[in-house]
N, C-alpha and C positions, 0 to 999 in steps of 0.2 A: 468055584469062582468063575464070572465069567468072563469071555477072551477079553472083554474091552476091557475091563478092569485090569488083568493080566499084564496088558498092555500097555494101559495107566501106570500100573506098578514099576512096570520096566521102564519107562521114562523118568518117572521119577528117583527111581533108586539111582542113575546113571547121571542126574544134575546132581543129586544127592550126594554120590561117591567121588564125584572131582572137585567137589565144592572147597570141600578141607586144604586138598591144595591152593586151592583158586585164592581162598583169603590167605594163607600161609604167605603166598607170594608177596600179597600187600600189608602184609602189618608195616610199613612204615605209615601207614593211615591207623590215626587211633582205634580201639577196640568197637567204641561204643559208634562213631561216627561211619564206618562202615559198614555198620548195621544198619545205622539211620538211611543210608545212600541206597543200602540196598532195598529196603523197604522203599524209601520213596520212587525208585526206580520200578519194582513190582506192581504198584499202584496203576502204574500208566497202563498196566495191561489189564489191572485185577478191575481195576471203578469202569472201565467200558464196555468190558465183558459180563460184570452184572446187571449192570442200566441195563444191557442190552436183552439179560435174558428175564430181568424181572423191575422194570419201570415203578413202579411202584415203591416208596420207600415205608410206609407207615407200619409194616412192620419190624423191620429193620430197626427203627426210632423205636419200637415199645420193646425189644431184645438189647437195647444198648448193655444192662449191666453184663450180661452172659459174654456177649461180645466185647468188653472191655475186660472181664476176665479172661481170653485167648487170646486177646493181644499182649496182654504181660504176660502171659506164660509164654507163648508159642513164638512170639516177637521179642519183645524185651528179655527177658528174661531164656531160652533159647538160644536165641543169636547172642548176645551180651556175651554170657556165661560160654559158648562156644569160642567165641573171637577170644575173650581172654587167657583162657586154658589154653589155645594153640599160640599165645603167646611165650606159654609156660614149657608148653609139652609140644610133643613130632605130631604132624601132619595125621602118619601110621598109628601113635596110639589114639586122637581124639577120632579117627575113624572106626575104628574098635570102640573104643566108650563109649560115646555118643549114642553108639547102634546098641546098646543094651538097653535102649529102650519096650520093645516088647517085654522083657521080663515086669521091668513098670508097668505097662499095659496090660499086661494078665493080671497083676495083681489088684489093680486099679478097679481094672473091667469088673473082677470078681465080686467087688464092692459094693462099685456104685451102677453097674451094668447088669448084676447078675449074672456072669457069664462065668460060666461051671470052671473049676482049676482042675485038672485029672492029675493021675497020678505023674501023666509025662512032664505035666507043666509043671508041678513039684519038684520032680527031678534036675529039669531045666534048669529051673532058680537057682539049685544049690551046683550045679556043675557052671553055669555060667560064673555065678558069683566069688568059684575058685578061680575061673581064667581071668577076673576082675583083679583079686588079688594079688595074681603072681605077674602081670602087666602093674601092677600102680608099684607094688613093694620092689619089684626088679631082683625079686631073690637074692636082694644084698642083706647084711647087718648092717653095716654103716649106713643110715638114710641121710647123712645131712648132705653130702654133696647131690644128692638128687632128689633134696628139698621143693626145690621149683617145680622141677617134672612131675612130682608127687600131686604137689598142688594143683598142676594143670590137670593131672590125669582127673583129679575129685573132682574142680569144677568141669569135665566132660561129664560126668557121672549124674553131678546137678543140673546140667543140661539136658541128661536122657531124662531124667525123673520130670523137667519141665515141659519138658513134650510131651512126655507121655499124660501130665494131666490135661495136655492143650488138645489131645489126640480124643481122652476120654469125655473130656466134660465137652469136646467138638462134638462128639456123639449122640450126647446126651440135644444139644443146640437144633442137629439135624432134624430133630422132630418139631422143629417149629419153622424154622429160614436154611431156603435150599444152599448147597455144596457152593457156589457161584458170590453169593452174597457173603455168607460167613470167612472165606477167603479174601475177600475185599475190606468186609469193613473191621474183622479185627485187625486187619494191616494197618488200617488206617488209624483205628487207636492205638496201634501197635507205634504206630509213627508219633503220637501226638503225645505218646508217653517217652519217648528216646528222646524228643528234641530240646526239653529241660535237662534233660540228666547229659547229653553232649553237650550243651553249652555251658553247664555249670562245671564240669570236669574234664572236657579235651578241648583243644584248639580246633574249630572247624574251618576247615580251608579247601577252595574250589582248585585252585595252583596242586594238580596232581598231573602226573605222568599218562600221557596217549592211552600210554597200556595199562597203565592203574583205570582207567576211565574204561577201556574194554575188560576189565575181567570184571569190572564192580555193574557193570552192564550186562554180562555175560549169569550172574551171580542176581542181577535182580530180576532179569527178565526168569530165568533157570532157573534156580534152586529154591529163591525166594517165590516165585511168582508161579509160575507152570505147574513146580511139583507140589507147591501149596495148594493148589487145586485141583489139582490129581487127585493127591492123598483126601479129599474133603468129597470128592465122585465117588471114589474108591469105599469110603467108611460109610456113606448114604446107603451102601446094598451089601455091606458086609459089617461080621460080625471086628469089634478094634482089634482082639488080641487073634484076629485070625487073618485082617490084615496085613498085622505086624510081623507076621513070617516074611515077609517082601524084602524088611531090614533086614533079614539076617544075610543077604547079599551084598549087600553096602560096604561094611568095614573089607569085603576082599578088594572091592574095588579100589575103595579110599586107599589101603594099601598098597594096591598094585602100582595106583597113580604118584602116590608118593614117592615110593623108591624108586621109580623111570623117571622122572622131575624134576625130586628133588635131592635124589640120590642119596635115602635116609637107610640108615643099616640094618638089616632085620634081625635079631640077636635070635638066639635057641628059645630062650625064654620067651620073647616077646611071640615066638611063633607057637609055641603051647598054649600060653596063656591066650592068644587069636582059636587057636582050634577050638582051646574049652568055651571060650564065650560063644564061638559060634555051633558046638554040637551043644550047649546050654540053651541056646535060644532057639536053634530047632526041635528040641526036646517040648520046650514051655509054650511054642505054639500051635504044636503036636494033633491034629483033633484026635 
């Protein structure tokens, strides 16, 4: 891979791994409505930055459906399903979930990319998908008191699975409308699909807090906006599920950030089950 993408990668994993805190901080802001904030906030960097490197809309207009399928995946559906499981669940485990997305993306890739599964990535699968289990279940018999957690932990899980086909079928996109554009305008449907579904189900209100307005700032310009673009540079000259090794740095980060923060406990378990996801997902995207 080369340095710039390298490079790429490391920016973004790093808006990527604090993010989880960052909205953690503000859920007193609905789920769906701080997605919407953040997307609209990413816009303002994403729509001047493709004008600028490609004037021209008419293709753009003839790729709408592709591009309205990666704004519900990778926008709606992504962020939604994130913000509401860290309602559920710690900061530390949707850091970990979320990042099991390569295993998505090799399996994905294999599919609908052709991109070969070896025997590491076989491997991967099944050792990450034990550190999956023993983070959601928490190694209790009694599940009901950590019914909720449960819950958030899966919808993290539905969140990796949603990126991961925003990542793949982004790929498949790249051979028609460059990394700059596709960035921009599934945001933009990404946005024009959130703002029915926040108005019909959470109270939308501008009366937030100084620093609620810098971190949803922080969160649209970063992780929404910059590593959205990264990630779409980055897959234009690399193969997705070879990419996707980049994540397997994230959930340490998310981690780290969480418990200096937010001061979230790291159990025994919760830290096996982190190693297996993470020697699982370097396993599976292995060359």
């Amino acid at each position: 891979m080369r340095c710039k993408n390298i490079l790429a990668l490391a920016i973004a994993i790093l808006l990527w791994g604090t993010s989880y805190t960052l909205v953690k901080m503000i859920l007193e802001v609905p789920p769906i409505t701080i997605a919407l904030f953040r997307v609209a906030i990413s816009l303002t960097l994403l729509i001047p930055l493709a004008l600028y490197k490609n004037r021209g809309l008419r293709r753009v207009f003839s790729n709408w459906k592709p591009l309205l399928a990666l704004g519900i995946t990778g926008i709606v559906g992504y962020q939604v399903l994130q913000n509401y499981g860290l309602v559920m669940t710690s900061a530390s485990d949707s850091g970990v979930l979320l990042n099991t997305d390569p295993i998505f993306i090799a399996i994905l890739s294999s599919y609908f990319l052709k991109e070969k599964i070896s025997k590491y990535k076989a491997i991967g699968i099944a050792v990450a998908f034990a550190g999956v289990s023993i983070i959601v279940l928490r190694g209790g018999i009694n599940l009901s008191s950590n019914i909720a957690s449960i819950v958030g932990d899966l919808l993290a899980l539905s969140a990796a699975l949603s990126w991961a086909i925003y990542s793949v079928h982004g790929k498949k996109v790249l051979e028609r409308i460059n990394p700059y554009d596709i960035a921009a305008y599934s945001a933009l449907f990404g946005l024009l699909a959130l703002i029915p579904l926040a108005v019909g189900f959470e109270h939308i209100t501008l009366a937030l807090s100084t620093t609620t307005w810098l971190i949803l700032l922080c969160l649209g310009l970063g992780a929404s906006g910059a590593a959205y673009l990264l990630w779409f540079v980055v897959l234009e000259e690399s193969n997705a599920s070879d990419a996707g090794i980049a994540i397997f740095f994230t959930p340490l980060l998310a981690v780290a950030v969480a418990s200096l923060f937010l001061r979230e406990q790291i159990s025994a378990l919760f830290v096996i089950g982190t190693v297996l996801v993470l020697v699982g997902v370097g396993l599976a995207t292995r060359k």
